[in-house]
N, C-alpha and C positions, 0 to 999 in steps of 0.2 A: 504494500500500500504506500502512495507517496502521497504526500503535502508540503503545501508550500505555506511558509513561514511567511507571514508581513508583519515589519514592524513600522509602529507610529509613536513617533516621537513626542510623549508630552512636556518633558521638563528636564533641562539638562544643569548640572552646575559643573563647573572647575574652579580648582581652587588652587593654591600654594605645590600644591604636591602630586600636582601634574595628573590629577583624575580625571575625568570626565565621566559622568553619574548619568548614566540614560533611564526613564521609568518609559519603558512603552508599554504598550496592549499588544499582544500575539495574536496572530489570527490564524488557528491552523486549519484551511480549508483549499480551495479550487479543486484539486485533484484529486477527489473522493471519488471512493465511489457513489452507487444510486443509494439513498437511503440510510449513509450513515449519517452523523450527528456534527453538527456544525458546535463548534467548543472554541468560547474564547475565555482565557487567562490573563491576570496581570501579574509582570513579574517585573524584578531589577536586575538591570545589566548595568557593572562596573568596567571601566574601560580603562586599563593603565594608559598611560601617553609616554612614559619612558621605557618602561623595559615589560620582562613575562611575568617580574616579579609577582609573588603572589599580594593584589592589595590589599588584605587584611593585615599584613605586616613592615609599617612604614619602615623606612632603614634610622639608625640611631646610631649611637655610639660606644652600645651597649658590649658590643664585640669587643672594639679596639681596649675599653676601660680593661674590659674580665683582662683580657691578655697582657695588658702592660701593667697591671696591678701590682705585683710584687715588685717591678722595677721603678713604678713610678713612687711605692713606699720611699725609697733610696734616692729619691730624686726630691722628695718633698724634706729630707732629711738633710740635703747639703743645701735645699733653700733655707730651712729655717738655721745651719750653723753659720749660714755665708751673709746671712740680714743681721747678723747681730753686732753691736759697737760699743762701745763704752758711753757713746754720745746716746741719748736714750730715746732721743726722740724717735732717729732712722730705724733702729726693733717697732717702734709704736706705730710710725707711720706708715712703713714698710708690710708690715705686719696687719695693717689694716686693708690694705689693697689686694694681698694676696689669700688673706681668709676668707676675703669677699665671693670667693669660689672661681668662676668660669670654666671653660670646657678644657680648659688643659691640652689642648689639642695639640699646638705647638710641639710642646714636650713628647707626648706621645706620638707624634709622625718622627720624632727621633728614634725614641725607641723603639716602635714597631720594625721602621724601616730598616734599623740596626736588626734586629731578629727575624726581619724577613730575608735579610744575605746572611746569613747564618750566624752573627756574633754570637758569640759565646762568654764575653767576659766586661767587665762594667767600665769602658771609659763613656757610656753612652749616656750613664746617669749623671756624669757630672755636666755632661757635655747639655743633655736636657735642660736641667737647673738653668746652665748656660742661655738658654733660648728665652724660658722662661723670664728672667731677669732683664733682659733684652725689651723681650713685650711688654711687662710691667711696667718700667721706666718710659717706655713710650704711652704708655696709660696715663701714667701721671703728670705727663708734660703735654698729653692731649686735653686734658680736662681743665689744666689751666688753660691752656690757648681757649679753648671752645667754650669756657668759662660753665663747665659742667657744675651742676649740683647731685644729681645723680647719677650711681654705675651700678648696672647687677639688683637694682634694687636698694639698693644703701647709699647714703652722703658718701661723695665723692672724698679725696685723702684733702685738697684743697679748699671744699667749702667745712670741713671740720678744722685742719692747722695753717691753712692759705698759702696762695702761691708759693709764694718763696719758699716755702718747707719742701709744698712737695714737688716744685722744679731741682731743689738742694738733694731730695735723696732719690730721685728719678737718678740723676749724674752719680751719684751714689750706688745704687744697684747697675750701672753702667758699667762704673770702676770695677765693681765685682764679675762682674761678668766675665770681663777682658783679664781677670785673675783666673775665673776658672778656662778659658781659653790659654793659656801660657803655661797652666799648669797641665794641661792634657799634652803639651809638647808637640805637636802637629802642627809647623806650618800651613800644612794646604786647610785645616780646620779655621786656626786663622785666620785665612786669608779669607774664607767662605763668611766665617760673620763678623769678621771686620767691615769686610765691603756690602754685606749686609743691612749694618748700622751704618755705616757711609749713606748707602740707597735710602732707607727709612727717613732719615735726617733728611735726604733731597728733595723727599716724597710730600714729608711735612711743607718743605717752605714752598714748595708749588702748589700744593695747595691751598696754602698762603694768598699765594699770588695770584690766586685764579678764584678768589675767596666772594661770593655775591656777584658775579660776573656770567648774568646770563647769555653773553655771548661764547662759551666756554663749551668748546665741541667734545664730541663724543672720544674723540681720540686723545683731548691733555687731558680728560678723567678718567679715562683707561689708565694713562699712563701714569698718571698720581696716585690711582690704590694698586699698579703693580708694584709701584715703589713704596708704598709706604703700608702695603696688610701685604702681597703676595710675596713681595721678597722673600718674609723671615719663615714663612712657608717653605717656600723652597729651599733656602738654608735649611731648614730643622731638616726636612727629608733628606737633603744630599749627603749630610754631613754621616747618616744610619751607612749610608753606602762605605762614605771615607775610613771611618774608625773599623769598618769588617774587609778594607783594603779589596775590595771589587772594584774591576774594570771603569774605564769612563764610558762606556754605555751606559751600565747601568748608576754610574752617577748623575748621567746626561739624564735618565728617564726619572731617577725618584726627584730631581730639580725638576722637572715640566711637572710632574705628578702634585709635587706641593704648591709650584708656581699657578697652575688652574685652579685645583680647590683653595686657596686663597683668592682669586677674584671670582670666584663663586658665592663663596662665604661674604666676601665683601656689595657685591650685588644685590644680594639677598638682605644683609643689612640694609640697603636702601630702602627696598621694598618694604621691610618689615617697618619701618619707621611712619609710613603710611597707612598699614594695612593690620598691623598687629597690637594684642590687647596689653596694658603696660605691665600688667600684673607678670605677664610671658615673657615678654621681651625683656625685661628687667631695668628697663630704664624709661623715659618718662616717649611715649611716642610722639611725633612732631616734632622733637628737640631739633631735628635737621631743618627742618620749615623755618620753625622759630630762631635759630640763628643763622639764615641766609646758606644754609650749604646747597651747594650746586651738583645736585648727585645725579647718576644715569636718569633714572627718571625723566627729572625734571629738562634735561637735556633736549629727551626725546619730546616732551610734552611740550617744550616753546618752539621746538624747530617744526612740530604738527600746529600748532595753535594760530588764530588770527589774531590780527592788533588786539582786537580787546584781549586775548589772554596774554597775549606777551604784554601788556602793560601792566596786567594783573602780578608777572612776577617779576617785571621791575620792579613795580612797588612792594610788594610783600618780600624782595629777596636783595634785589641791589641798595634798596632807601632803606628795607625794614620796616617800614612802614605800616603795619600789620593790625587788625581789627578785628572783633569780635565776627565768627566765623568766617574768615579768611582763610583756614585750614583746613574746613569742612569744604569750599569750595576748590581750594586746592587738589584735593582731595576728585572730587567730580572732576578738574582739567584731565589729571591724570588718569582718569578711568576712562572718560571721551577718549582719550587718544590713543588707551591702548597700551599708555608708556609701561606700566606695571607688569603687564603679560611681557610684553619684550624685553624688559631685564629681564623677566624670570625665562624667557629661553635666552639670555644670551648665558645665563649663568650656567642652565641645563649645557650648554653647547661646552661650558669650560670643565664640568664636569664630565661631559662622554671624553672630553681628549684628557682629561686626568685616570679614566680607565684606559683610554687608550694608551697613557705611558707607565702602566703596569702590565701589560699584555708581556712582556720579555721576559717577565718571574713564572718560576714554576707555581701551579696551585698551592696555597698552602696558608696555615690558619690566619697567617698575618695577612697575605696578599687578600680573601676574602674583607676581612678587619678595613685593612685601606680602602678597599672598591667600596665597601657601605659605607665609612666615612663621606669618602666623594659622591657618595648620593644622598647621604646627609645634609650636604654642606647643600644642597640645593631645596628638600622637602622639609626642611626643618621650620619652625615656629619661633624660636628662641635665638 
């Protein structure tokens, strides 16, 4: 007996994490024979838009933590021996930005990376810490400039002991840093996040300079969070290769691996700054609106927009200018145009080539670990 299938589409939604939710009515009928029963059902069809994955099970993080667990114990150990001074503030202040949690990511694309070319022995944990201390310090000399009040959920290290403390001990876990780099003895590690923190630094002041400037293309915002989120990515991953002395292929591939999921992650932060609830996201949503940043987005949203919009974020982004729901209608430019969906595949795009630069590794518990990371970095909430 055969039948033919129709389906009618009543309602579809997509959302962050690449679904598409169909509800139709099935109609199993035409092709009957005489006299049987004409039967109609309502059912739900889930449609992945990235992989075969199964959708009941979004990708987390939840892998790479279990696996770098024990290493990462050892790596929280030489953060807390390496923050401590006699001067009491830097443990307090220090000490508050790092309890504040975050995903740790950094650190564990070292360590995974290191265990996925087979290291066996622990320069990786100091070298983590290392990353660690790196990002930190740029946290704390981000939230001065951007004059944050909130991070993660909690007063930022500046709106509790102000600038000056926590610009003083950013440069502080910096020094530390470059201690535990000299102490790992590796030139080429050095040179990996020396010019790392070189990049970050460049990333910053370009930023800077392209700061409320909605004539500010697609391509100098690329190039300001490659430098200032994707670099130390890349670094953490390359550096898993360096200390297990593997080939520069596969140096070449865990740098493109960290370099995409870092402007994925970073993309995705734009979006969530519009689209996500504060309690989730951990920090107050808008903060970007409300201090003039000029993120993908918004990019995409003035070079779609007519005069009336592009006047709407002169005034709200270049002047500041800003008014009781001016965010909320920001908000509607960006979804008119679509800009929101298109970060989120530009970010889907950096995370298929950050799979596609672990394709060289054999199968194996870490290499799984890093491909759901990278598709984390894209479906994520937080």
């Amino acid at each position: 007996m055969k039948f033919l299938a129709t389906f009618q589409v009543r309602l579809f939604d997509f959302n962050l994490s690449g679904r598409l939710t169909l509800y139709p009515v099935v109609l199993c009928s035409p092709l009957r024979p005489p006299g049987s029963r004409f039967e109609e059902k309502n059912v739900t069809v889930v449609v992945d838009l990235n992989d075969k994955r199964d959708a009941r099970k979004p990708p987390t993080l939840d892998r790479i933590i279990a696996l770098t667990a024990d290493d990462l114990k050892g790596v929280n150990e030489v953060i807390l021996e390496q923050m401590q001074s006699p001067v009491l503030l830097i443990p307090q202040l220090a000490g508050h930005i790092i309890a504040a949690g975050g995903k740790r990511l950094r650190p564990m694309l070292t360590l995974s990376s290191a265990r996925l070319c087979g290291y066996t022995e622990s320069r990786h944990i100091g070298l983590a810490a290392c990353v660690e201390f790196i990002h930190t310090a740029t946290l704390l000399h981000d939230d001065v400039v951007d004059e944050s009040d909130l991070r993660r959920g909690a007063a930022t290290a500046n709106a509790v002991w102000g600038n000056k403390a926590s610009v003083l001990v950013g440069d502080f876990l910096f020094s530390r840093a470059f201690e535990l780099m000299v102490a790992d003895g590796s030139l080429e590690v050095l040179k990996i996040l020396s010019r790392a923190s070189t990049v970050i630094a460049e990333g910053e002041v370009h930023q800077l300079v392209t700061a409320n400037d909605t004539d500010t293309t697609e391509q100098d915002y690329l190039e300001v969070i490659q430098a200032k989120t994707a670099k130390l990515f890349a670094a953490a991953a390359e550096i898993g290769a360096v200390v297990s002395d593997r080939p520069a292929e596969e140096q070449t591939a865990l740098e493109t691996y960290g370099d995409h999921i870092g402007m994925a992650f970073q993309l995705i932060d734009d979006v969530l700054d519009y689209s996500a609830q504060q309690t989730t996201l951990g920090k107050a949503v808008g903060d970007d609106f409300r201090d003039g940043k000029i993120t993908l987005p918004i990019v995409l949203s003035f070079r779609a927009g007519d005069e009336e919009e592009r006047a709407f974020w002169r005034r709200t982004l270049e002047d500041l200018e800003q008014k009781k729901g001016d965010f909320k209608r920001a908000v509607q430019y960006l979804e008119k145009s679509g800009a929101l969906l298109a970060t989120v595949e530009r970010a889907r795009e950096y995370s298929r080539k950050a799979l596609d630069a672990l394709s060289i590794f054999p199968d194996s518990e870490h290499k799984a670990a890093l491909a759901e990371a990278a598709k984390f970095s894209v479906e994520r909430s937080y």
